[in-house]
C-alpha positions in Angstrom: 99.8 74.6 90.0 97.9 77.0 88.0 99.3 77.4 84.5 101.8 80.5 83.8 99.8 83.1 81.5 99.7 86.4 79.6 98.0 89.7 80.9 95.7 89.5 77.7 94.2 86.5 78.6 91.2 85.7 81.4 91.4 84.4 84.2 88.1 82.4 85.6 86.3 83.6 88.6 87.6 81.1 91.4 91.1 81.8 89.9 90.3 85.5 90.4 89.3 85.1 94.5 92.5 82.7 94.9 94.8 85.6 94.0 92.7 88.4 95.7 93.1 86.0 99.0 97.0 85.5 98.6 97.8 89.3 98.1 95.2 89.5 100.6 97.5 87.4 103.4 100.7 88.7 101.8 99.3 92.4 102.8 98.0 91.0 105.8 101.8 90.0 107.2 103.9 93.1 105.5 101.0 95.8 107.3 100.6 93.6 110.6 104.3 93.3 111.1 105.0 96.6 110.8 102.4 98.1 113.1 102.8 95.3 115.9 106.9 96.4 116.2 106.6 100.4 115.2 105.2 101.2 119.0 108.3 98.7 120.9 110.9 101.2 119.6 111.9 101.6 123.9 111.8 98.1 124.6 114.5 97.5 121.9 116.5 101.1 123.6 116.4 98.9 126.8 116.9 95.6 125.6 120.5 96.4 123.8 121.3 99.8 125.4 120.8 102.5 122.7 119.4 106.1 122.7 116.5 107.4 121.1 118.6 108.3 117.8 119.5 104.4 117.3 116.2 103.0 118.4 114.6 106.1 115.7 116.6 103.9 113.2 113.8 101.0 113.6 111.9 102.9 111.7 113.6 105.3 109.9 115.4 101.9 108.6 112.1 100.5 107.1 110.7 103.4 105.9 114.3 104.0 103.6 114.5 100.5 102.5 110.5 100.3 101.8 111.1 103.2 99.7 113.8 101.5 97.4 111.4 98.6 97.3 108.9 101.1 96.2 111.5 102.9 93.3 112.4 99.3 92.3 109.0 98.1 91.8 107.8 99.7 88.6 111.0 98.2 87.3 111.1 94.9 88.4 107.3 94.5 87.5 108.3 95.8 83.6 111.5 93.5 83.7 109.9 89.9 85.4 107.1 88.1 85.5 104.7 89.3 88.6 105.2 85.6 90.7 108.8 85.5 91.3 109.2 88.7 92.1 106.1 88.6 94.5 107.5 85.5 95.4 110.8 86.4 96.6 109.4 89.9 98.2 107.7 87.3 100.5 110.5 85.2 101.2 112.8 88.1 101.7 110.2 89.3 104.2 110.7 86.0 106.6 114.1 86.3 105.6 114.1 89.5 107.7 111.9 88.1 110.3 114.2 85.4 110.9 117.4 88.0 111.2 115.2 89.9 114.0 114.6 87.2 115.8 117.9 86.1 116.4 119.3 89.5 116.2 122.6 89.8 118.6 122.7 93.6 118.4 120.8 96.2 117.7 122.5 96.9 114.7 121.2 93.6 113.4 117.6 94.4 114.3 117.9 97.8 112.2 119.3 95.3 109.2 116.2 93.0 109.4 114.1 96.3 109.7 116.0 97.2 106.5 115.0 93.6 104.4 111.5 93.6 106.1 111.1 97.1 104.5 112.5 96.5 100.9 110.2 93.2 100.8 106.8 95.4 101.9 108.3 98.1 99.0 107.5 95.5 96.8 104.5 93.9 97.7 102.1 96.6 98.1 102.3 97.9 94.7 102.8 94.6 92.5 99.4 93.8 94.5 97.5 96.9 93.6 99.0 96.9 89.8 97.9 92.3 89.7 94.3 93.2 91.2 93.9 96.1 88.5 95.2 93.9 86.0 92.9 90.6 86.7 89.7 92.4 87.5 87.4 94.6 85.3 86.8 98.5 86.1 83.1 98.3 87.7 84.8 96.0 90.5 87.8 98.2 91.3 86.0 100.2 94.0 84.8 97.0 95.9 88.0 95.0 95.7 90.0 98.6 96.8 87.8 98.5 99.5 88.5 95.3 100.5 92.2 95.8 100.1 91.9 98.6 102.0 89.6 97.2 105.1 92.2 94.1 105.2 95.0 96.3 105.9 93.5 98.8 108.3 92.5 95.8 110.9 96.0 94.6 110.5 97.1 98.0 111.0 94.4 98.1 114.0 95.4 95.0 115.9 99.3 94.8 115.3 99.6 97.4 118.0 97.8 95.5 120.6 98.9 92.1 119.8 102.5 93.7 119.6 102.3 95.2 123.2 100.8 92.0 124.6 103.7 90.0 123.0 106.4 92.0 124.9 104.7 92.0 127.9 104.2 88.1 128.1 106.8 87.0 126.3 109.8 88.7 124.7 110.7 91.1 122.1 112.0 88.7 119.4 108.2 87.0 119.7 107.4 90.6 117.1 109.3 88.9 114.6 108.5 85.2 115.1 104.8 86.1 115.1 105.1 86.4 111.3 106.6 84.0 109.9 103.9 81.0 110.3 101.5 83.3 107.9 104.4 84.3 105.5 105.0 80.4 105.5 101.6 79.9 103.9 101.6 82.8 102.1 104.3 81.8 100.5 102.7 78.5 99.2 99.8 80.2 97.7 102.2 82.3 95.7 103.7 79.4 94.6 100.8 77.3 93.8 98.1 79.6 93.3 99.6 82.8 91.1 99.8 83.2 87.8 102.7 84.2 85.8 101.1 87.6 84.9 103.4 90.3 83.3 105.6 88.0 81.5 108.5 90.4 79.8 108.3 91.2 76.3 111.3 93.6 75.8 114.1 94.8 78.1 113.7 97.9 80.1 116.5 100.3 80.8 117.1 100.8 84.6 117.7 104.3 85.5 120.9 104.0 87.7 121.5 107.4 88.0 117.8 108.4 89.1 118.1 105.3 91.3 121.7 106.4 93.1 120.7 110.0 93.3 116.9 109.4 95.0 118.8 107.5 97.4 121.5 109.2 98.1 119.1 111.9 99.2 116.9 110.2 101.0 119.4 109.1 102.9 120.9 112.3 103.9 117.1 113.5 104.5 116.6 111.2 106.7 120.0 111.8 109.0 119.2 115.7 108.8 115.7 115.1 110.4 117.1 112.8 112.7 118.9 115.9 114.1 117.0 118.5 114.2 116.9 120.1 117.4 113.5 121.1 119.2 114.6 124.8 120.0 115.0 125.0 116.0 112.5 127.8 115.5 113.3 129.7 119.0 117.1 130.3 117.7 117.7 132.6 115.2 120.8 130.7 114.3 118.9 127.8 113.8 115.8 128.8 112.0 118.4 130.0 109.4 119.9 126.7 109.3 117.7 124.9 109.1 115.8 127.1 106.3 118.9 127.2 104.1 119.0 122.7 104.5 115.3 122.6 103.6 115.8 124.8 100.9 118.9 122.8 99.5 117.0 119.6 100.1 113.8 120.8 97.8 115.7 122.0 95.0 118.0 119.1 95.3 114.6 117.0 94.8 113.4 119.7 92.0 116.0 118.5 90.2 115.8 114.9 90.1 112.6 115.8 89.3 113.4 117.6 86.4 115.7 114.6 85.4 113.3 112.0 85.9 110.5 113.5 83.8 113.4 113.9 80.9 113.5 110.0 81.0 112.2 107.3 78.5 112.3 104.9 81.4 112.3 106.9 84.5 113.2 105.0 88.2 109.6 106.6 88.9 107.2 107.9 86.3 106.8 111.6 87.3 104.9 112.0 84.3 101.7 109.9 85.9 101.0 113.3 87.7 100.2 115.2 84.2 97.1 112.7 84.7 95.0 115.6 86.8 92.7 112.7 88.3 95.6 111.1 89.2 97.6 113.9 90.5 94.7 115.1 92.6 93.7 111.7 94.1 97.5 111.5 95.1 97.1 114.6 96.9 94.5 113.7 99.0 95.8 110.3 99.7 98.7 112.0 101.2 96.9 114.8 103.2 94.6 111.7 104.8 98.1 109.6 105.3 99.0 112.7 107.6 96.2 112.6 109.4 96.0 109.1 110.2 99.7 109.5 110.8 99.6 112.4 113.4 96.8 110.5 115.3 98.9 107.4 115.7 101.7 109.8 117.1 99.7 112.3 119.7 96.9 109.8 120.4 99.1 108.1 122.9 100.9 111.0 124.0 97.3 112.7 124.8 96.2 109.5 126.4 99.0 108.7 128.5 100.7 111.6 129.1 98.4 114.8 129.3 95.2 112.3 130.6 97.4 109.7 132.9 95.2 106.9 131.2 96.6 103.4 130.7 98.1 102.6 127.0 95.4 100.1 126.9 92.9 102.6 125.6 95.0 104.3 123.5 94.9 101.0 122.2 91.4 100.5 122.0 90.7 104.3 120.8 92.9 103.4 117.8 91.0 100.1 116.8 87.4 101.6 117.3 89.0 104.3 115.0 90.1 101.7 112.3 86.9 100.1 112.7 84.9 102.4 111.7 86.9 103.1 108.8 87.1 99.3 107.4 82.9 99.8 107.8 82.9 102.9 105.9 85.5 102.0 103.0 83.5 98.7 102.7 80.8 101.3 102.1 82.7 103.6 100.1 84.1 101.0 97.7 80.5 100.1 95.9 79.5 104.0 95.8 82.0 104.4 94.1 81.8 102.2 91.5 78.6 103.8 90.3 78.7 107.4 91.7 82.3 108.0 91.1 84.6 109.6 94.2 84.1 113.9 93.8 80.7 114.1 96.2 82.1 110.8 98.9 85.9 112.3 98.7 84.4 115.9 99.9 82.3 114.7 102.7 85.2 112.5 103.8 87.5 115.2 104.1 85.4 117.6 105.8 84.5 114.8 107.6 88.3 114.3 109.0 88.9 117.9 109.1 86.2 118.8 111.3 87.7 115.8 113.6 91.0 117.3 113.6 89.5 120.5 115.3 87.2 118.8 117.5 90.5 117.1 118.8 92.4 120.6 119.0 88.6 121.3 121.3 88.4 118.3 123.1 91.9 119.1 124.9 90.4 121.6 126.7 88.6 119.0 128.9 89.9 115.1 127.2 87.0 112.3 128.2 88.1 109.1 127.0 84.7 108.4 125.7 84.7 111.8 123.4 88.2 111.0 122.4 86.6 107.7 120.8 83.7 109.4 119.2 85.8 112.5 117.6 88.2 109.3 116.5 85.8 107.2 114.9 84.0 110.1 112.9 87.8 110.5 111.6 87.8 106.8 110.6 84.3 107.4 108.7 86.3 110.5 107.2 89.3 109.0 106.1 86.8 105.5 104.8 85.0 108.1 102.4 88.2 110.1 101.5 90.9 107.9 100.9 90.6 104.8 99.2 87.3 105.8 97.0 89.8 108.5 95.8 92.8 106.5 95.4 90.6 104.2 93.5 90.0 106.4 91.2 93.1 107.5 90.3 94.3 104.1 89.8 91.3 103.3 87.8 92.6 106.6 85.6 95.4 105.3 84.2 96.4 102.3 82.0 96.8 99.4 83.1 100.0 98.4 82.3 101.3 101.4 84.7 98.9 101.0 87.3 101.7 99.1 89.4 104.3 102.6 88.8 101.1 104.5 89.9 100.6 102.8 92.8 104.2 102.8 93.7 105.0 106.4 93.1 101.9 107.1 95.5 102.7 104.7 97.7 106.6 106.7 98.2 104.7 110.3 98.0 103.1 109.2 101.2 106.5 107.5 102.4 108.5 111.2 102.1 106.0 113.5 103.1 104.7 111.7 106.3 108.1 111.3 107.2 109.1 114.7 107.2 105.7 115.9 108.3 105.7 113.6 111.6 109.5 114.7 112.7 108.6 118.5 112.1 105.6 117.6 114.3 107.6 115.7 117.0 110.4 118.3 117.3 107.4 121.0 117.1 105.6 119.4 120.0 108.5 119.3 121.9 109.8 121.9 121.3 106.4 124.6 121.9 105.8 122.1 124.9 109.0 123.0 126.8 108.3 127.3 125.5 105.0 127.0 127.4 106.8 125.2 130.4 109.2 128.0 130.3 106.3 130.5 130.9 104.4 128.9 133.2 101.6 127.2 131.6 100.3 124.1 133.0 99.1 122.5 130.0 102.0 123.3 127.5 101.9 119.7 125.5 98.5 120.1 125.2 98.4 123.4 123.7 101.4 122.5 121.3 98.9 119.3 120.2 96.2 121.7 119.8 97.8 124.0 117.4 99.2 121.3 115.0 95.7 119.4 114.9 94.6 122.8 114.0 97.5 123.1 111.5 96.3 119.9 110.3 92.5 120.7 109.9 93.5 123.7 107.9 95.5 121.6 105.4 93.0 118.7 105.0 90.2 121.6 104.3 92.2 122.8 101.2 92.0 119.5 99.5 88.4 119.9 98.8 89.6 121.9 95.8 91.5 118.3 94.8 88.1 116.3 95.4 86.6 118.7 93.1 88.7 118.1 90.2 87.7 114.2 90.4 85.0 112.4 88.1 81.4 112.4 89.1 81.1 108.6 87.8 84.1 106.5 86.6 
């Protein structure tokens, strides 16, 4: 077993590619086991007899718990050596794949969603911080990229490999499917990590920034869970729900407030004063949206408005992801040398412009345009978002690349939540205003406007891109 050691010393180059392939695996079973369950919410509403708000919990569980593990990870990596707590994110992870699997009750499904979740929280930004940590600045941009290519197919084939599991077998199969691969990941960790990050003082945990983050995530996430899709057509209700939004930002403004305040913040808000940083997280979270809102409509589009089987929404998605692993894989040694302004900008007008060629394309959908407008998006979001994240990792010191990584990591988290349920009640919502007056296409049009809406917002992070570095 390879010998514990301090972040100041070197590791070889063999000892360097073992630990690139165990985070490589561990992110590998945390992505793939989220995107293969994510699209069987109704099998599980059929399976143990719930409505849509209970089977909404399937996710709205992970994303919540995934958030603490997020919150807890700049702590825990300050606190502990990197391998146990790697360690036992893993284990924790087949701890909740065992708990689904034999899950009695849908209750108990939600509760392995919730440990699955927590352990993924973890993993993906002690990864990011270890590779930072063990490998020099010139190779960021490559070994980002192939982070980032590794997780997209995961997040490109857990969808189809998901929906064939249900269909031939059973639903519990989604969360036995994982745990051969978390098995061996877990035997890497143990013989093949380092003992990186060893503690060298005590840090203070922030309790109160810790209770209160929660606390209102928590009631965020039951408020959007109720919103009602004639919420802007009401009066009543677009007062409402104006005065809760409000209530919920400065709510947020002030924990905000607190947490910058802090010695030892739960997350460290002041990572954002770094304007490369900042502006790299920005963009990260626009593209998140994006790829986001195509994962939501795409299948509605296909299915619904086309009557087309889910088999190419299927294949649609994975061309798409494709050709994004290709272009990050491009992206990543550009950027190393060119640094991420000139790629960032190209990419994002890149997935802009796809955004309104899908609002256009509605107007007469073709499966085989669909799959060309989607893969230029995946070219777009290869040359926007990870050489851009890169970056703003590669800004910062080291030491706090793993608090970096997980406050962008929870940015994403909050905002894509709230972005997709104001899209879903929007859709709808608009879709059942255009029944009402007659038109024939009203989902359509209410997926055309927010691609638009989406295009417009994706445009305005050029000015972000512009504020990056030339060359790192």
């Amino acid at each position: 077993m390879m010998a514990s050691l301090n972040s100041s010393q070197e590791l070889t180059s063999n000892s360097r590619h073992q630990v690139l392939l165990t985070l490589l695996l561990g992110g590998t079973v945390i992505s793939f086991g989220n995107s293969a369950l994510n699209p069987s919410i109704p099998i599980f509403m059929s399976v143990f007899d719930v409505d849509i708000v209970m089977g909404g919990w399937v996710l709205n569980a992970y994303v919540l718990s995934m958030s603490v593990g997020l919150m807890l990870s700049g702590y825990l990596h300050k606190e502990f050596a990197f391998k146990p707590v790697y360690l036992t994110a893993i284990i924790g992870f087949m701890l909740g794949s065992v708990i689904g699997m034999c899950a009695p009750s849908m209750t108990m499904v939600i509760v392995a969603r919730a440990i699955q979740g927590l352990s993924g929280g973890l993993t993906i930004p002690l990864s990011i911080g270890m590779l930072y940590q063990i490998y020099p600045q010139h190779r960021h941009g490559r070994v980002m990229a192939l982070w980032g290519i590794v997780i997209m197919m995961s997040l490109a084939f857990g969808p189809l490999i998901g929906a064939y599991l249900v269909e031939q077998f059973a639903w519990w199969t989604l969360f036995a499917v994982t745990l051969p691969l978390s098995a061996v990941v877990t035997l890497m960790v143990w013989r093949l990590l380092p003992n990186i990050g060893s503690p060298k003082a005590s840090k203070t945990f922030d309790t109160i920034g810790f209770v209160s983050l929660l606390i209102w995530l928590l009631a965020l996430m039951t408020w959007l869970s109720t919103l009602k899709t004639d919420f802007y057509t009401s009066l009543t209700s677009v007062i409402k729900t104006s005065l809760v939004a409000a209530m919920f930002l400065i709510s947020f403004m002030v924990w905000w407030a607190y947490e910058r305040r802090q010695s030892q913040p739960l997350l460290n808000v002041r990572l954002f004063r770094n304007t490369v940083y900042l502006h790299s997280t920005i963009i990260s979270v626009t593209q998140t949206l994006g790829l986001m809102v195509g994962l939501l409509l795409l299948p509605i589009l296909v299915q619904e408005v086309m009557g087309e089987s889910a088999l190419w929404t299927g294949v649609i998605l994975m061309t798409a992801t494709l050709m994004s692993s290709i272009t990050t894989h491009f992206a990543g040694k550009r950027v190393d040398k060119h640094g991420a302004r000139d790629i960032g900008i190209l990419g994002i007008i890149l997935s802009a412009s796809s955004m309104l060629l899908l609002a256009w394309c509605l107007y007469q959908p073709t499966l085989w345009l669909l799959m060309l407008i989607m893969s230029l998006q995946g070219v777009g979001v290869g040359l926007a978002y990870l050489p851009t994240t890169t970056v703003g990792f590669s800004s910062l010191a080291k030491e706090v690349v793993t608090e970096g990584a997980a406050l962008n990591n929870i940015s994403r988290r909050i905002v894509s939540t709230i972005f997709i349920t104001l899209v879903t009640v929007y859709v709808a919502g608009r879709g059942a205003q255009l029944l009402a007056t007659g038109s024939t296409q009203s989902v359509g049009t209410a997926i055309q406007e927010v691609f638009v809406m989406l295009a417009v917002i994706l445009f305005l992070t050029i000015f972000s891109a512009r504020r990056l570095p030339k060359a790192v």
